[in-house]
N, C-alpha and C positions, 0 to 999 in steps of 0.2 A: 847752707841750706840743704837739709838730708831729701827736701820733698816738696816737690814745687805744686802747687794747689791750683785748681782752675777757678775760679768764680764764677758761681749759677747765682742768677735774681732771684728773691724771694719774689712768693707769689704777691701782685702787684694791682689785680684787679683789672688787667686789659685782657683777660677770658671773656669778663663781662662786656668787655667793646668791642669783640670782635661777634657775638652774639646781636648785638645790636646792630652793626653794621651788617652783618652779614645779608648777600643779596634775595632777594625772595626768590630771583628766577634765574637759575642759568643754564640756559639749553646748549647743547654739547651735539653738534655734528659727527653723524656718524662715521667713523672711518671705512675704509676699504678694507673689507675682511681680506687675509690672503694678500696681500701687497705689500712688498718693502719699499720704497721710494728713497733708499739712502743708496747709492750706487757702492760707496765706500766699504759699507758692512757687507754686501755681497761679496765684491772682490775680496773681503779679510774671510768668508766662509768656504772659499774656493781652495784645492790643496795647494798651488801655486800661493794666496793669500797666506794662510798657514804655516807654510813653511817660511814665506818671508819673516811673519812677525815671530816664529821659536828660535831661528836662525841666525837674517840677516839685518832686523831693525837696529841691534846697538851697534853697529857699525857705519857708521858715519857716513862711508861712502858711498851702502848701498841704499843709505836712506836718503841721501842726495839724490842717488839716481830714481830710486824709487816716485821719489816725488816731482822730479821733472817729466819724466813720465808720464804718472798721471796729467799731470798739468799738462801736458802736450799732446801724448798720444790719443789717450780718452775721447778730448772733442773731435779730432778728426775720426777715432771710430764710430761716435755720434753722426756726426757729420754724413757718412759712408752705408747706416746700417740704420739704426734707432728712428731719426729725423725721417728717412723716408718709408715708416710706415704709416705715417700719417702727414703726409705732406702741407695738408691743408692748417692742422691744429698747431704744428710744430713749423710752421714754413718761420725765415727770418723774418724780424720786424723790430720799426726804430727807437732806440731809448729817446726819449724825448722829459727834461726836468719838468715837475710839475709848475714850477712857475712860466715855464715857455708854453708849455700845453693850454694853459687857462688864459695865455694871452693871446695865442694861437687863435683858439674858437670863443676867446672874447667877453670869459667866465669874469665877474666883480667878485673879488676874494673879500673876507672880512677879516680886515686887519687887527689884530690881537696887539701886539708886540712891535714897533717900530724896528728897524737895523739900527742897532748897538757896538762900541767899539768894546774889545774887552782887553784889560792890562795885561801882559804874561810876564811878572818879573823874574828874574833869575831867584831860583831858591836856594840855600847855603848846602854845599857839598862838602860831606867828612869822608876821608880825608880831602884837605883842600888843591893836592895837586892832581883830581878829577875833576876840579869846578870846571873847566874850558869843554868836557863832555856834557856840558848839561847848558851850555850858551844857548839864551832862545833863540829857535830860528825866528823871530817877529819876537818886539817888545810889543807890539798890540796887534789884533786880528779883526774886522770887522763879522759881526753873526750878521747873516741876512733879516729881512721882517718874518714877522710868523704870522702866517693867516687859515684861515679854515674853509676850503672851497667845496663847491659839490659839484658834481660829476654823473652824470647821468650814463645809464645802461654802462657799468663798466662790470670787468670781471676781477676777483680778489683770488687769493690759493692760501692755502694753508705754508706756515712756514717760509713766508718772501714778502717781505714790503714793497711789491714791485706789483701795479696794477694797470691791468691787459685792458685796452682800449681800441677794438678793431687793430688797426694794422699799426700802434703806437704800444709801447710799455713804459709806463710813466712812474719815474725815479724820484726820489728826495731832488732838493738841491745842491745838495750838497754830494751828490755824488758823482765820481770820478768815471768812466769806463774804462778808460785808457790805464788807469793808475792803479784802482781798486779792483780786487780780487775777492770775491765775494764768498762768502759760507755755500749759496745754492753752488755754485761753478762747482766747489770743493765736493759738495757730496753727489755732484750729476743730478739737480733738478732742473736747471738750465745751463748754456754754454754760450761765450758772450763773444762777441768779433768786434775786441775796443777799436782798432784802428778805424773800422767802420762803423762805430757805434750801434752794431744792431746785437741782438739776443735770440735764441732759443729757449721758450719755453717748453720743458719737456713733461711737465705736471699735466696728462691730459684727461683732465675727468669726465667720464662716459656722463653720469649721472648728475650734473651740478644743480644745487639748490638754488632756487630762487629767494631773493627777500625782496620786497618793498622799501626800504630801507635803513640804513645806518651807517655806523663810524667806524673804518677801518683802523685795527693797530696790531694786526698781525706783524712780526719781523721775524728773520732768521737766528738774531741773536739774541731776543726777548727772553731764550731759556738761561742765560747768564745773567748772574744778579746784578752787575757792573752794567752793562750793555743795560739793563730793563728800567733802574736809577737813572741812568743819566740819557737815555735817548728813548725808552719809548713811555715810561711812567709821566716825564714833566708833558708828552702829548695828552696822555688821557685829562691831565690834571687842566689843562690847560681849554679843551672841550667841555668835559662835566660843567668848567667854573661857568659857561655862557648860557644863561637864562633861555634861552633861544631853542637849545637843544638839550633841554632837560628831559625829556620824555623818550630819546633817539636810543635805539642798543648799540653796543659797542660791539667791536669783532674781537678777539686774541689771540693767540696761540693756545691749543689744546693741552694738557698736560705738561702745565706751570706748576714750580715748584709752590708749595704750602704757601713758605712764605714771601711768595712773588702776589700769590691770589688774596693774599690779606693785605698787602701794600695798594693791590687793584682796589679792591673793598671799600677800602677808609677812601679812595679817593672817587670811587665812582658812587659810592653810595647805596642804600637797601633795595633802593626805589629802581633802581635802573636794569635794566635788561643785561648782561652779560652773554655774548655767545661765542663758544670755543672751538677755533676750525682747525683740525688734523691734517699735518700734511698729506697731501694728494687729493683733496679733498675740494674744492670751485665751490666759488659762489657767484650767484648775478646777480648784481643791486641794480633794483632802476636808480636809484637817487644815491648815491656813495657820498659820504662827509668825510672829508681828508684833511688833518692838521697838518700843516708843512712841519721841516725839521727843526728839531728842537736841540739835538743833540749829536755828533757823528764820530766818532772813529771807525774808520776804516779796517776789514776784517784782517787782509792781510793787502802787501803789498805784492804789483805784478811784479816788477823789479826790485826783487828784496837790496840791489847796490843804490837803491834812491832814496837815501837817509834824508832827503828832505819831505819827503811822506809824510801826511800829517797825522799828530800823534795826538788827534781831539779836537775838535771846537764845538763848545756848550755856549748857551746861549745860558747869562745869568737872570734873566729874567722870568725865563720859562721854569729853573731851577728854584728859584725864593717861590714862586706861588708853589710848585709843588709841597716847597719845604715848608712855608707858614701854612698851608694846608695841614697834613700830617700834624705836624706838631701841635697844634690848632683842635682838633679830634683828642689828642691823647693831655692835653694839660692841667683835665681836671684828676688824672688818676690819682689813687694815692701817693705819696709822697713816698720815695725811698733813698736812703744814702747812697745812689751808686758810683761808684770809687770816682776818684779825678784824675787818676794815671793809671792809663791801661796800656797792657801790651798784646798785638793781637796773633792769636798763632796759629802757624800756616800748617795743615795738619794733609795736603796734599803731596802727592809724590814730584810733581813740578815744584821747581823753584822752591824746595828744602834749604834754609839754611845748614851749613856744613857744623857750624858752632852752637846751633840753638839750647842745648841744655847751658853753655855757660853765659850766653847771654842772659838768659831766663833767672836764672841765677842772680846775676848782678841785676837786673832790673828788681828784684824781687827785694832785692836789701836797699833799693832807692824806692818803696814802697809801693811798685807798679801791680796792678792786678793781672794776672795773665785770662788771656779771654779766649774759646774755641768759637767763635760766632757761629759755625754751621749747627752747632747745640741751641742755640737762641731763634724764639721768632721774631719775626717781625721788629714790635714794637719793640723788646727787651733788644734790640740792636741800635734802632733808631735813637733810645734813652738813653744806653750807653755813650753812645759817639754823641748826644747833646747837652749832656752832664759834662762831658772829660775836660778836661784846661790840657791837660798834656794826652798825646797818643802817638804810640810808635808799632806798625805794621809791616810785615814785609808781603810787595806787591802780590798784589790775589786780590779777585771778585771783591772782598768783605770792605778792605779801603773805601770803596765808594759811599760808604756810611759817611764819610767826610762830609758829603753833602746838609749833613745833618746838623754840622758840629758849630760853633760860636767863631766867631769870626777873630777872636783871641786866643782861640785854641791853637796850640804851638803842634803840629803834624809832622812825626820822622817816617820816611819809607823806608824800606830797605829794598834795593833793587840789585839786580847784575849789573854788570859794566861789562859791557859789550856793545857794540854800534848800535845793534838793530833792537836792543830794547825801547819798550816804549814811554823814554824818561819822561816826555811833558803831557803824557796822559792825565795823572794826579795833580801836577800842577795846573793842567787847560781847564780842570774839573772844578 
């Protein structure tokens, strides 16, 4: 093979459904002129920052160090400097799960989805003397029930699925303090005291909006296509579908990739209000509508030596409605051949394969089409991965298209071997 070919869709006629789907009204909260709220990008604009990342980041050691550091130092300078200039807005306060809060003060949830057990079987490992790294920790996991509460006078922020309740901040279920290491902790919008289960909120917006109400699904990790698939898209999907709250706006994170806000589209529909909140940026709902979780992996681990960290639990239930939705929207389009063996390629500076033109190669003479998905929207993604019988990927964001695929479709990853990767992600998915 002198020339390895990418495959583009011909044009397929979902312009015209994304025209029709599209929402009539999507108000956009204004940001904070003058405000950066990532703690991260400042310390990298500082000469100290600078000269780390020209100097000392490919060095192993000092990016260990670098990073324990942050992780350590940072809260106690919060702690010491930041927290007390507003004592009152940033004082500590307790995480408390949403399903303990609403039992708490005595909220009736509307049960969606029952708790579900789900299988995780061992997936076949080439070569086979790594299959004992990929042993599941659990051949089955129970997903909690999924229900949709509401919540009165609470506060939401841009950028954290985490919502401020007087002197409580009310988490998923599914989430860890002690264990999980969060995105806001990482970029300093809050600081979290797991031993004691309490947080700082450090988002303090002078000017917060009011609404009357609606559906929160702001997240920290909503701007990843992986994380938005499989934990906060099957919530939206799962709200829209109830007769109940068809008229309710929905919340999300501002400055969603293109084709994040066209997967939102086909599932929230023309009719519905969409509105987009900017980090830093508060809202106060008298009436807040909260899906519980749907979907969860953990951003990072606090103790990267505790390889029993969970590496995903999706609830399949919440996933098929998302998925016969979508699919559901695009089945009348035209009809087109797209391939039945694809290969998907990783075009990121992380996790490069070392061989990939000779792989490319040899797939290409067993008839594979090679695929750039970040050149693809939406739908022409989704069609892809639910055409395919065969698909073979190496780990990235784009996999999560699996969700999509036929339940006979035979799926290769390709991943690292090393401990801390996260093998049963794609298989929990």
């Amino acid at each position: 093979v002198s020339k390895i070919e990418v495959y583009t869709p011909k044009f397929d006629g979902h312009t015209e459904l994304y025209k029709r789907i599209k929402s009539k009204k999507i108000t956009r909260i204004k940001s904070t002129p003058g405000q950066n709220f990532d703690a991260i990008n400042k310390a990298k604009k500082t000469k100290i920052g600078e000269f780390y990342l020209n100097h000392l980041k490919k060095i192993n050691f000092f990016k260990l160090l670098t990073e324990w550091s942050w992780k350590t130092l940072y809260p106690i300078y919060v702690n010491n400097t930041i927290a007390n200039r507003d004592k009152h807005e940033k004082r500590w306060r307790s995480i408390i799960k949403l399903n303990d809060y609403i039992n708490l003060i005595k909220i009736i949830p509307i049960i969606i989805f029952e708790s579900r057990s789900v299988e995780t079987p061992d997936p076949l490992v080439h070569p086979e003397i790594f299959q004992y790294d990929l042993t599941s920790p659990h051949e089955i996991y129970d997903f909690p029930s999924i229900y949709i509460s509401t919540i009165n006078n609470a506060e939401i922020s841009g950028g954290t699925n985490l919502i401020v309740k007087e002197d409580f901040v009310i988490s998923h279920d599914l989430f860890e303090a002690e264990s999980d290491y969060t995105s806001e902790e990482l970029h300093g919008r809050n600081i979290i005291e797991p031993k004691k289960n309490q947080i700082r909120c450090l988002l303090n917006d002078k000017t917060p909006e009011r609404i009357s109400e609606c559906a929160v699904f702001v997240d920290a990790c909503a701007p990843n296509y992986a994380h938005w698939l499989s934990e906060v898209l099957p919530r939206i999907a799962i709200f829209c579908n109830e007769e109940k709250f068809k008229n309710i706006p929905i919340v999300v994170n501002d400055g969603l990739h293109k084709n994040i806000m066209q997967s939102l589209q086909i599932i929230a529909g023309r009719e519905r209000e969409i509105i987009t909140l900017p980090i830093g940026r508060t809202l106060r709902i008298d009436k807040l509508h909260v899906t519980s979780v749907a979907g969860y992996v953990p951003f990072e681990r606090r103790d990267k030596e505790n390889h029993s960290h969970s590496h995903g639990k999706f609830s399949s239930s919440a996933l098929q409605l998302m998925k016969l939705e979508i699919l559901g929207q695009i089945k009348n389009l035209p009809n087109q051949n797209y391939p039945e063996k694809i290969y998907i390629r990783r075009n990121s500076g992380i996790r490069q394969l070392t061989n990939s033109k000779e792989i490319e190669e040899f797939l290409v003479n067993k008839n594979y089409v090679i695929i750039e998905p970040e050149k693809l929207d939406f739908i022409q993604q989704v069609r892809l991965f639910s055409n395919a019988k065969r698909i073979i990927a190496t780990s990235g964001a784009a996999v999560a298209n699996i969700i999509f695929s036929s339940e006979e479709t035979k799926i290769t990853v390709l991943i690292g071997q090393y401990a801390e990767t996260s093998y049963w992600y794609w298989q929990n998915m």
